[in-house]
C-alpha positions in Angstrom: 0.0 0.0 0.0 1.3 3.3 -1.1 1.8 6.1 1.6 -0.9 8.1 0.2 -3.3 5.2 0.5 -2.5 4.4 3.9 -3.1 8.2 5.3 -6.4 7.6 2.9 -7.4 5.0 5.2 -6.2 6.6 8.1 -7.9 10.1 8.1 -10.8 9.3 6.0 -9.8 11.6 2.8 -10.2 10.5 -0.8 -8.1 11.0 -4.1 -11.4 13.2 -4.9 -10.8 15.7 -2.2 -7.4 17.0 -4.5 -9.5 16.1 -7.9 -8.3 13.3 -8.6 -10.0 10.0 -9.9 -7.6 7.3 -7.8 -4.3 6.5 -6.5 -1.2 7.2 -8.2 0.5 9.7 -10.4 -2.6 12.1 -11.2 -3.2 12.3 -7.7 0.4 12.4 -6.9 0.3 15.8 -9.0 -3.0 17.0 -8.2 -1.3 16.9 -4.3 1.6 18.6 -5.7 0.1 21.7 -7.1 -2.4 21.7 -4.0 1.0 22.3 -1.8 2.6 24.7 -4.1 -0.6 26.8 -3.8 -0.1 26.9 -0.1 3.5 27.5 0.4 3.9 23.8 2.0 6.8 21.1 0.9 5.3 20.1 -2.2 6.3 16.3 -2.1 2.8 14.9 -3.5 2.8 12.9 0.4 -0.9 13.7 2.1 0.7 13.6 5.6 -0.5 15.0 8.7 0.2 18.8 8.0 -1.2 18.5 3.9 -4.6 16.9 5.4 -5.1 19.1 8.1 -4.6 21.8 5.4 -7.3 20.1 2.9 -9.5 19.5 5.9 -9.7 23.5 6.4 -9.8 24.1 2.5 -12.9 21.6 2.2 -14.4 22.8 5.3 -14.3 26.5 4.3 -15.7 25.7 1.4 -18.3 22.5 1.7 -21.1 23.2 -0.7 -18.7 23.6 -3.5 -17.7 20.1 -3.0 -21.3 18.7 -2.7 -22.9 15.8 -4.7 -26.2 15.5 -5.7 -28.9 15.4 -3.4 -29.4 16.2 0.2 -26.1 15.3 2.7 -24.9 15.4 5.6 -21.0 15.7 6.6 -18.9 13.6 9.0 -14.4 14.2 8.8 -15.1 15.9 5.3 -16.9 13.4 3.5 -20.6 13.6 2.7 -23.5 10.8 3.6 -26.8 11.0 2.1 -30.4 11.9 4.3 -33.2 10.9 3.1 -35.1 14.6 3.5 -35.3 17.5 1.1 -34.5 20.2 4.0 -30.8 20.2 4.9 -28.6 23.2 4.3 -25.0 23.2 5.2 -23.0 26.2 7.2 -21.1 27.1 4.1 -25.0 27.2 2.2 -27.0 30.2 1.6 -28.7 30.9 4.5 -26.8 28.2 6.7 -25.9 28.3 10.2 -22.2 28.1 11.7 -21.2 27.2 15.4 -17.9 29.8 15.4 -14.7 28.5 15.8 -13.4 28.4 19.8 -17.1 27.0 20.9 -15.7 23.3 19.8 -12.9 21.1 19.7 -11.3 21.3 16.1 -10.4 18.3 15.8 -9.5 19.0 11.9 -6.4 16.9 11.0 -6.9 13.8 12.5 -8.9 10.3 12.5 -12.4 10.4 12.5 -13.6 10.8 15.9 -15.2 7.5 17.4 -18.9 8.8 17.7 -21.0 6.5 19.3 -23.9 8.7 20.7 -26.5 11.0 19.6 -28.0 13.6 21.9 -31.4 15.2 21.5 -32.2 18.8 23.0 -35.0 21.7 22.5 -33.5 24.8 21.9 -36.1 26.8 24.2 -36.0 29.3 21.6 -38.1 30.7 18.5 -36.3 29.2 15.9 -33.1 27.9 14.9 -31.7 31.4 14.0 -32.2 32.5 17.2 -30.8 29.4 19.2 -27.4 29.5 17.0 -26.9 33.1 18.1 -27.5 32.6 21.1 -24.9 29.5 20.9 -22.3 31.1 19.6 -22.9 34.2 22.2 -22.9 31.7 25.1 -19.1 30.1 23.5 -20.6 26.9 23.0 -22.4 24.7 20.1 -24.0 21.8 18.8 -23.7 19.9 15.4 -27.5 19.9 13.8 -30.6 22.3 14.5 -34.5 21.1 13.2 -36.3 24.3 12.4 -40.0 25.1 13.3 -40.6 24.0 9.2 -38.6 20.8 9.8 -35.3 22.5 7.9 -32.1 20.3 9.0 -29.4 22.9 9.5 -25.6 20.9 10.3 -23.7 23.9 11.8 -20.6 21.7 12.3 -18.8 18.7 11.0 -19.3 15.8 12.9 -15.5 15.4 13.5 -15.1 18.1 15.7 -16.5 17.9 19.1 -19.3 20.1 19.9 -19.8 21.3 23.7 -23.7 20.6 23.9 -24.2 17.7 26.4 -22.4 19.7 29.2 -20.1 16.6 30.5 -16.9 16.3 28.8 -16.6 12.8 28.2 -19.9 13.1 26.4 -18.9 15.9 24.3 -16.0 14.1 23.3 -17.9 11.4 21.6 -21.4 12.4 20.5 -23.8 14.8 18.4 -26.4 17.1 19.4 -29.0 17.9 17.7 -31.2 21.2 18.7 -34.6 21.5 17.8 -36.3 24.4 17.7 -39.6 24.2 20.1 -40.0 27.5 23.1 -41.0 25.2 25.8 -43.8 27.5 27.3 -47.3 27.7 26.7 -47.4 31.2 26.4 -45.9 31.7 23.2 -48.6 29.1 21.0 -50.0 32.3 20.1 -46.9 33.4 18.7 -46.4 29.8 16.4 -50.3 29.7 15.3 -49.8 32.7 13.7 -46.7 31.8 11.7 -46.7 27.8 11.5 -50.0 27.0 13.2 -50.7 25.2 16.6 -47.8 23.4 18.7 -49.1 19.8 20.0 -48.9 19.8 23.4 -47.7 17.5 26.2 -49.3 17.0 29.1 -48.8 14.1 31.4 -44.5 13.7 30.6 -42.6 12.3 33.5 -38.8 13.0 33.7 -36.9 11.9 37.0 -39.9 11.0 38.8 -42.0 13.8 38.2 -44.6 14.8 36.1 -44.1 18.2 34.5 -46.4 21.0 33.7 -48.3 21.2 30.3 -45.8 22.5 27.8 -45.1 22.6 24.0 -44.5 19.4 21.9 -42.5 19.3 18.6 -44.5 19.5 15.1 -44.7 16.2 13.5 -42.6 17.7 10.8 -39.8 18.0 13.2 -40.0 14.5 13.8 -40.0 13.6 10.7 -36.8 15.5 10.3 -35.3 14.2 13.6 -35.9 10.5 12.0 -34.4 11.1 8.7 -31.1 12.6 10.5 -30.9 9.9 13.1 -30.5 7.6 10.1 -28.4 9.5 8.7 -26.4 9.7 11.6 -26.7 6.1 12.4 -25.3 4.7 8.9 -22.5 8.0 8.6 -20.9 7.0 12.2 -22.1 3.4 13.0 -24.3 4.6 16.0 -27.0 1.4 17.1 -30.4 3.0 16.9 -31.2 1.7 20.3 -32.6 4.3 23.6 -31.8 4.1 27.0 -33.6 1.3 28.8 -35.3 0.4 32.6 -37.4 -2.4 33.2 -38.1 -3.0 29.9 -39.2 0.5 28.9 -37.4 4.1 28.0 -35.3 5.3 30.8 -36.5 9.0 31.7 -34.1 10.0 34.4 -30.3 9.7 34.3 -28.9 6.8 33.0 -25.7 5.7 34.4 -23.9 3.9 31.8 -25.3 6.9 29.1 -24.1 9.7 32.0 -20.4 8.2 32.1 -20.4 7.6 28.3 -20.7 4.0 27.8 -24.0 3.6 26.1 -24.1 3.9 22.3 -27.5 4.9 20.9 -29.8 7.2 21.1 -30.2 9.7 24.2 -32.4 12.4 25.6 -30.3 15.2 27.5 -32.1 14.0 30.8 -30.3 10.5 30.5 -27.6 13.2 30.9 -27.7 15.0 34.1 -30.8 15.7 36.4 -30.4 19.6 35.7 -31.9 19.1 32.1 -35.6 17.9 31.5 -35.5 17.7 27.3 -36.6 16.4 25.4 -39.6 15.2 27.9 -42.1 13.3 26.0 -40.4 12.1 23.0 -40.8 8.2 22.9 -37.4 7.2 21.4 -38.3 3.9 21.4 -41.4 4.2 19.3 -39.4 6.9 17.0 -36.2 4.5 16.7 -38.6 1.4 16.0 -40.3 2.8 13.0 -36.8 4.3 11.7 -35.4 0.5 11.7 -38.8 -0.5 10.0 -38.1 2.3 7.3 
């Protein structure tokens, strides 16, 4: 195996990242006049400084490098979703968590992902909760809009401070969606996207909570379609939290200390947090695996 291939395998890049069709001399050159463009030793060698440097170059620059249809991005390369709604942060009208409010992890082997994390945003819309992100220094990977719009405001590679616990951050993705919480501002969604559902009778660490908001069924829909996504582009089971034989809704140990792989509310997390009460995950990831 050729050095190029091996870094290939390595990192996760492709001949196409330099435009080049495979392996060998075109790529060689293709890598070549990539360095000489950036002042680097232009040896034709993808080591660790020319990927980290690609990495940055793609990144900066994702929707040019976009194939057909909708995607989603994890180290650089794209995996299809199966929804029409997705907009990159390099898009029109995309959404960016800033640089400093993650850990770049640019340059090096994909990052072993092996849980998901679902939050509310407790905001308006997904606009609103990215600013108020990036204003607070800290981020997440995906946002679900109010119209069921998938905005992925970060590579999966890089480790997104969302789940507030470290070892969590280190080797999940959040996923925000957009939903106020309080009953008080229905008024304000009937008049733009109609009537929330609401909940009424959720239980989260032994305690029912008052009547609040729900998600639109469009938003689930979209929350579906990304955890497949997410499933297939990092290898994530699509399997919840579990307690006598039903969904855990308090803190679950093993998903708290970062041994559980699936798929996690943020109150499996931490008793501070209480989203996203009311979303059956095991009814949700059941007709996922059925799709």
């Amino acid at each position: 195996m050729s050095y190029n291939e091996d870094t290939s395998k390595k990192y996760g890049w492709e001949p196409s990242w330099f435009g080049a069709n495979n392996f060998g001399p075109e790529l060689d050159q293709k890598v070549i006049k990539f360095q000489k463009e950036l002042g680097i030793t232009a040896d034709g060698l993808v080591g660790p400084s020319t990927f980290r440097r690609v990495f940055s170059h793609r990144e900066a620059n994702i929707d040019d490098y976009q194939p057909a249809g909708e995607n989603i991005v994890y180290n650089g390369n794209f995996f299809p979703i199966k929804w029409d709604k997705v907009i990159l942060w390099d898009e029109t009208g995309g959404l960016k968590s800033n640089k400093g409010t993650y850990w770049d992890y640019s340059g090096r082997s994909p990052r072993d992902v092996t849980m998901f994390v679902n939050h509310w945003d407790v905001c308006l819309s997904s606009k609103s909760c990215s600013d108020v992100l990036n204003r607070r220094g800290i981020s997440v990977h995906f946002c679900i809009d109010n119209d069921g719009t998938i905005y992925q405001l970060a590579d999966m590679q890089h480790g997104c401070w969302h789940a507030g616990n470290h070892t969590i951050n280190g080797n999940s993705v959040g996923v925000e969606i957009s939903n106020a919480y309080y009953l008080k501002y229905q008024d304000w969604y009937a008049a733009r996207f109609g009537p929330r559902p609401i909940v009424t009778d959720a239980k989260v660490h032994g305690t029912t909570l008052e009547t609040h908001l729900d998600f639109y069924p469009v938003q689930i829909e979209a929350l579906k379609a990304l955890w497949e996504a997410v499933a297939n582009a990092c290898d994530i089971p699509l399997e919840a939290p579990m307690k006598n034989g039903e969904l855990d809704t308090g803190v679950n140990s093993d998903v708290s200390s970062g041994k559980f792989e699936g798929f996690v509310n943020h109150y499996n997390i931490t008793n501070r947090k209480i989203d996203c009460a009311g979303l059956d995950l095991v009814k949700l990831l059941n007709e996922v695996k059925a799709d």
